[in-house]
C-alpha positions as CSV (number, residue, x, y, z in Angstrom):
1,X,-1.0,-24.7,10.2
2,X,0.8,-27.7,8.3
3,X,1.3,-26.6,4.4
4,X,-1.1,-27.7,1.6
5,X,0.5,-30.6,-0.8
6,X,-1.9,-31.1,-3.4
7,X,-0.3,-34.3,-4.9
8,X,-0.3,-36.4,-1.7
9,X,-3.9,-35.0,-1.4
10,X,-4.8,-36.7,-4.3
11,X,-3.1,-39.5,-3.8
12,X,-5.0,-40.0,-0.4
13,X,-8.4,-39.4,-2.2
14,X,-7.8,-42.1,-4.6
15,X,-6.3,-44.7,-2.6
16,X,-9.2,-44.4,-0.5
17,X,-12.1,-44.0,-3.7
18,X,-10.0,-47.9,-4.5
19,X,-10.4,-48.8,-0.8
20,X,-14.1,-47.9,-1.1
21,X,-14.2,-49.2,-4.3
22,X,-15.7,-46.9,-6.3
23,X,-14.5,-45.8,-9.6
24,X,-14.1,-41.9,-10.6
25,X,-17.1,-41.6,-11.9
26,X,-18.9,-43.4,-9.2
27,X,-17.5,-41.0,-6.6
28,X,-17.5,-37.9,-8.3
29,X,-21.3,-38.3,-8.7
30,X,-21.6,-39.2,-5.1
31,X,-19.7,-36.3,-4.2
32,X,-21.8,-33.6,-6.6
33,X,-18.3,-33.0,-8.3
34,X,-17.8,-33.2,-12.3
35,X,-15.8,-35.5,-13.0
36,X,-12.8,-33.9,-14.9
37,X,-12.8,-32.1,-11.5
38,X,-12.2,-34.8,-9.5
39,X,-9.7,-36.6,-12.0
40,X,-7.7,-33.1,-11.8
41,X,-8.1,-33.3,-7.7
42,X,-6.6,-37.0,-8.0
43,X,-3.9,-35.8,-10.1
44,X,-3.1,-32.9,-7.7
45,X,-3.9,-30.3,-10.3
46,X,-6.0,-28.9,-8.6
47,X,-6.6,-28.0,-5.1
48,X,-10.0,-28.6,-3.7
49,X,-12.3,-26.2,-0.9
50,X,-13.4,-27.2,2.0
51,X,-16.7,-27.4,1.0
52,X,-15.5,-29.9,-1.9
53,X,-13.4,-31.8,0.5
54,X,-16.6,-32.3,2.9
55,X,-18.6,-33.8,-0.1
56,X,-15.4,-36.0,-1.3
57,X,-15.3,-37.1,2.4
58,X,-19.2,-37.6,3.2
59,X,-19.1,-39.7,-0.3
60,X,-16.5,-41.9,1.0
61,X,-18.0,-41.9,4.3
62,X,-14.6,-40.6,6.2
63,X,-14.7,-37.9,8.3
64,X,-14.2,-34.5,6.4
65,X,-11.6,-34.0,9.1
66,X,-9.1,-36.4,8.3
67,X,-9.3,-34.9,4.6
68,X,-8.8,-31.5,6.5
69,X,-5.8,-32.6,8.2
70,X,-4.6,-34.5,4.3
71,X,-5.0,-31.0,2.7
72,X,-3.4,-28.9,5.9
73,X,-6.5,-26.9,6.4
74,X,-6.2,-28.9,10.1
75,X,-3.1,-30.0,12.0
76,X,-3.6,-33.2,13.3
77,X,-4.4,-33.6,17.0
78,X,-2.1,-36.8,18.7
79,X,-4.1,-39.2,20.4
80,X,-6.9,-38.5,18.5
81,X,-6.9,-41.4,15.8
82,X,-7.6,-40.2,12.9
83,X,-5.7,-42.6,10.4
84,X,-7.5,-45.6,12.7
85,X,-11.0,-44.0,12.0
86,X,-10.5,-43.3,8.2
87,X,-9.2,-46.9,8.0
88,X,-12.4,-48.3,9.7
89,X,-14.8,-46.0,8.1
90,X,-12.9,-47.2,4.3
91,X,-13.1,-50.7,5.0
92,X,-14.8,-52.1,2.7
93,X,-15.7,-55.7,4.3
94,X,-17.1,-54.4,7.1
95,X,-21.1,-52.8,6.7
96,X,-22.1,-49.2,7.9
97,X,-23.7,-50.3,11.3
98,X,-20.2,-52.5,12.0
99,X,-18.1,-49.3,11.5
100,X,-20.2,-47.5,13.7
101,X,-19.6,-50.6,16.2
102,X,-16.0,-50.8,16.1
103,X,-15.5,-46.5,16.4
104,X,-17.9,-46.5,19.8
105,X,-15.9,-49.1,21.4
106,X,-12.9,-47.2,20.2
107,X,-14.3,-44.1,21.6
108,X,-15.1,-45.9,24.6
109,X,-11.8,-47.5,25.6
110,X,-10.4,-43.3,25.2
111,X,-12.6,-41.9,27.9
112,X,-12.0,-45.2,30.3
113,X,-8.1,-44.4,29.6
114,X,-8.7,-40.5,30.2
115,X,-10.3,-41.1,33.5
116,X,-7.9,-43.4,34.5
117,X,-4.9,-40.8,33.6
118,X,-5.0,-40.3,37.1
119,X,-5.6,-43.2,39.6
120,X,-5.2,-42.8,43.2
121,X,-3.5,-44.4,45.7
122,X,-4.6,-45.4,48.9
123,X,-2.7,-42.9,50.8
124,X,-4.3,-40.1,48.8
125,X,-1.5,-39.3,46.0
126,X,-2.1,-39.8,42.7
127,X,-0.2,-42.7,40.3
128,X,0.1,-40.7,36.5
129,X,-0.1,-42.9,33.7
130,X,2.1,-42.2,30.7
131,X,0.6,-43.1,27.5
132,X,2.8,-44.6,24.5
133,X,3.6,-41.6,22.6
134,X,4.3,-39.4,26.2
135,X,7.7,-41.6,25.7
């Protein structure tokens, strides 16, 4: 499991509260936190639960996973996207049902290229596909 660094933590958690843009206040009542808390979070005083890190996440509608991975609770899983998800889902010129959009046709175009991981020929073997970070 990847180690917990509280600073770069915080420093994820605020750049995307300023993405979102909400201010401290504004997020830490979203998220059900005190403030002070949050400020001390930010500030990588203090280092958050999980359950506080769902909240933070559901507040800045990311997915509590990518915060998991942030804080080291989760090691990141390659191929899977994450800092292309958060990045949608922080946007802040795009509306909730556009996010949503953009993350199924993402989701779609990663089953099409898992299927096709393995096409075959005509004389019955199969051609593998490498992906871009196979290389």
């Amino acid at each position: 499991m990847a180690s917990l660094n509280v600073a770069s933590l915080g420093e994820y958690i605020r750049e995307q509260r300023r993405n979102a843009q909400y201010s401290l206040r504004q997020l830490a009542e979203a998220a059900g936190v005190s403030n002070p808390y949050l400020s001390q979070i930010e500030r990588g005083l203090r280092k958050p639960s999980a359950e506080i890190l769902q909240q933070i996440a559901k507040a800045l509608r990311i997915s509590a996973e990518t915060l998991y991975v942030q804080a080291g609770i989760l090691e990141e899983r390659r191929g899977e996207g994450l800092e292309l998800r958060a990045s949608i889902l922080a946007d802040p010129l795009i509306n909730e049902q556009q996010k949503q959009a953009l993350l199924a046709v993402y989701d779609a175009f990663l089953k099409e290229n898992a299927v096709s991981d393995s096409t075959p020929t005509t004389d019955g073997a199969a051609i593998q596909h490498t992906h871009r970070e196979d290389r």
